[in-house]
C-alpha positions in Angstrom: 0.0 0.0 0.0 1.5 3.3 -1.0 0.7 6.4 0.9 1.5 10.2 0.6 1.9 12.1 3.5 1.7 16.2 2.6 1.5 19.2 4.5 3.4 23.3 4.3 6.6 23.1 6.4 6.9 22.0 10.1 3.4 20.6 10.1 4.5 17.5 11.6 4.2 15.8 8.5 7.6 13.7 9.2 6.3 13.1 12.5 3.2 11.6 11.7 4.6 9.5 8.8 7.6 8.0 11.1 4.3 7.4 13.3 2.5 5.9 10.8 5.2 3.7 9.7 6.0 2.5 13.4 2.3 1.3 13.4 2.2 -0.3 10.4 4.9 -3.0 10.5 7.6 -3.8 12.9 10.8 -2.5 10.8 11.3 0.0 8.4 13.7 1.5 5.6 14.1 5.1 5.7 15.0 6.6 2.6 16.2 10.1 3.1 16.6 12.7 -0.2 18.0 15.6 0.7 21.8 16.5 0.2 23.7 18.3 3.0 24.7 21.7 1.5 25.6 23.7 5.0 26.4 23.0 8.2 22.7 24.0 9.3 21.5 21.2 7.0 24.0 18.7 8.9 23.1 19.6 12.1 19.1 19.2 11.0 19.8 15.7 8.9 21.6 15.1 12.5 18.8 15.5 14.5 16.5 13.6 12.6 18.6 10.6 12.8 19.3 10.7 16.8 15.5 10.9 16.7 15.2 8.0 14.6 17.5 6.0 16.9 16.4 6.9 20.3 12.8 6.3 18.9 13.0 2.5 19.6 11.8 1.2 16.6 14.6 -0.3 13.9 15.2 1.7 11.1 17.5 1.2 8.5 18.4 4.6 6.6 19.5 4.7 3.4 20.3 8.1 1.7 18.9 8.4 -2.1 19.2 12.0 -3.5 18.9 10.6 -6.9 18.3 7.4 -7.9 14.7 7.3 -6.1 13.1 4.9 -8.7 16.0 2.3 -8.3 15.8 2.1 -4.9 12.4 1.4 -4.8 12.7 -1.3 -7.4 15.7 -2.7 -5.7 13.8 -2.7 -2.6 10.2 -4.5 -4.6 12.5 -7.1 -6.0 14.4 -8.1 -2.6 11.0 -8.5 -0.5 12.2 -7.2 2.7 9.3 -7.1 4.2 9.7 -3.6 5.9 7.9 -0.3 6.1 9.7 2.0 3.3 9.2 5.8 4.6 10.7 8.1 1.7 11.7 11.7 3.5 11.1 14.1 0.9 10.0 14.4 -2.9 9.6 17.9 -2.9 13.8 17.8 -1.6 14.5 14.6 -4.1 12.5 17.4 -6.6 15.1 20.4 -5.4 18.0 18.0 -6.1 16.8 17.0 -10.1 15.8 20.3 -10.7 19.5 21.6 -9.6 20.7 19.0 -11.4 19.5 20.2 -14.5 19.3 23.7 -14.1 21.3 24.7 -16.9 20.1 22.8 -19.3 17.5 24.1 -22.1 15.1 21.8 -21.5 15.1 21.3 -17.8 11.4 20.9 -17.1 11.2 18.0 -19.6 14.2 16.1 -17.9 12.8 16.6 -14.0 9.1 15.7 -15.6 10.9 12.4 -17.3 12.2 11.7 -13.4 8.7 12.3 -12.1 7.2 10.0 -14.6 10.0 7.1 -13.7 9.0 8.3 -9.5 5.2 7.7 -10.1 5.5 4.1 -12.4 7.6 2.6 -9.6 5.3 4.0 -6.6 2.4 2.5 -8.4 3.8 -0.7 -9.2 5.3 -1.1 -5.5 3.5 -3.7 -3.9 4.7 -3.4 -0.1 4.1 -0.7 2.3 5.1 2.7 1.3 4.9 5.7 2.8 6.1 9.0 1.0 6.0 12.7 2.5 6.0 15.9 0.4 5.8 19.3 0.9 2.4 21.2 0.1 4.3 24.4 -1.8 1.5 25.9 -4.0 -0.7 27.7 -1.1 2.1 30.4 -0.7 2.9 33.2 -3.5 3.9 32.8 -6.6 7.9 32.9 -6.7 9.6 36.1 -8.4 12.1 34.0 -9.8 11.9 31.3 -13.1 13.8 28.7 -10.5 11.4 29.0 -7.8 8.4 29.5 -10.3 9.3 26.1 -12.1 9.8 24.5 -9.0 6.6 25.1 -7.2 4.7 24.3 -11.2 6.9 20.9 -10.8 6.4 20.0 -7.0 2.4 20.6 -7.9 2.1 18.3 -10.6 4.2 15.7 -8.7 2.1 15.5 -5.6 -0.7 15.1 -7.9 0.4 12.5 -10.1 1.9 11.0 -6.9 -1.4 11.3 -4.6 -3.3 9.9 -8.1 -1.5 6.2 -7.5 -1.5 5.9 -3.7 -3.9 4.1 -1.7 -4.5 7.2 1.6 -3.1 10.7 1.1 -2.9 12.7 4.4 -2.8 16.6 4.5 -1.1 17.4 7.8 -1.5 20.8 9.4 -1.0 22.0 12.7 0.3 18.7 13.1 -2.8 17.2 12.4 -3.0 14.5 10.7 -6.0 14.2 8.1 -6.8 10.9 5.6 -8.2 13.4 2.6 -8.4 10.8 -0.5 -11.1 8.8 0.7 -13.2 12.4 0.7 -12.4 13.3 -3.1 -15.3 14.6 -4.4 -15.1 12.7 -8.0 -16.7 14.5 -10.8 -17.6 11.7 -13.5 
């Protein structure tokens, strides 16, 4: 069962999702994205894995800034049998999007990255849990970076939320299942 845990920035969205995990099998992979660029960024990624070990259940963390897809086929194919908690798209987004920031047709290689993201969520057959960042309820970024990101990170969570089973908006920290109260226009 794949499920997408979203929510604007210290909502408790990691929180819940870690909680989540804990409750839904008795080990767990934690996939983290994001890349260390300062020594704020160590100091948070440090944090988060003290939390992780003094929280008493057994995670395995794997860092993945890239190769997101790959991981989660490596991880279908082996049959490990553990929760898989993905910590964040919206940074695995950030580091594609950097990656390819200079190139013409940027967009078009970060969308082919989404599209390769969303086939292996869909397909993955264990119990999946993936947090995101809810970017599109702030303004609209003055910059063409920051424009195409928060166009990007929009469509992601969608196509994402679109193949998961539960999709939880987290505010406040908290937690609320939203997909099974989709008003579906036919």
């Amino acid at each position: 069962m794949a499920v997408l845990v979203t929510g604007g920035a210290r909502s408790g969205k990691s929180s819940f999702a870690e909680k989540l995990a804990m409750h839904r099998c008795k080990q767990g992979i934690y996939i983290a994205t994001s890349h260390i660029y300062d020594e704020e960024m160590r100091e948070r990624v440090g944090l988060h894995q003290l939390q992780r070990l003094h929280s008493g259940f057994p995670w395995e963390t794997r860092e993945e800034p890239y190769a997101l897809r790959d991981c989660l086929t490596q991880l279908q194919e082996s049959g490990e049998g553990a929760v898989v908690l993905v910590d964040c798209l919206t940074l695995w987004l950030t580091n594609w999007l950097l990656y390819y920031e200079l190139e013409s047709h940027a967009v078009q290689l970060v969308s082919n990255q989404i599209d390769e993201l969303v086939d292996a969520v869909s397909s993955y057959s264990g119990q999946l849990i993936l947090v995101t960042n809810e970017v599109g309820d702030g303004i609209v970024p003055e910059y063409p970076l920051g424009r195409q990101f928060r166009d990007l990170a929009g469509r992601m969570n969608q196509r994402v939320a679109e193949v998961c089973q539960q999709v939880f908006l987290v505010t406040v920290g908290i937690p609320i299942e939203i997909k099974s109260r989709a008003y579906i226009l036919d």
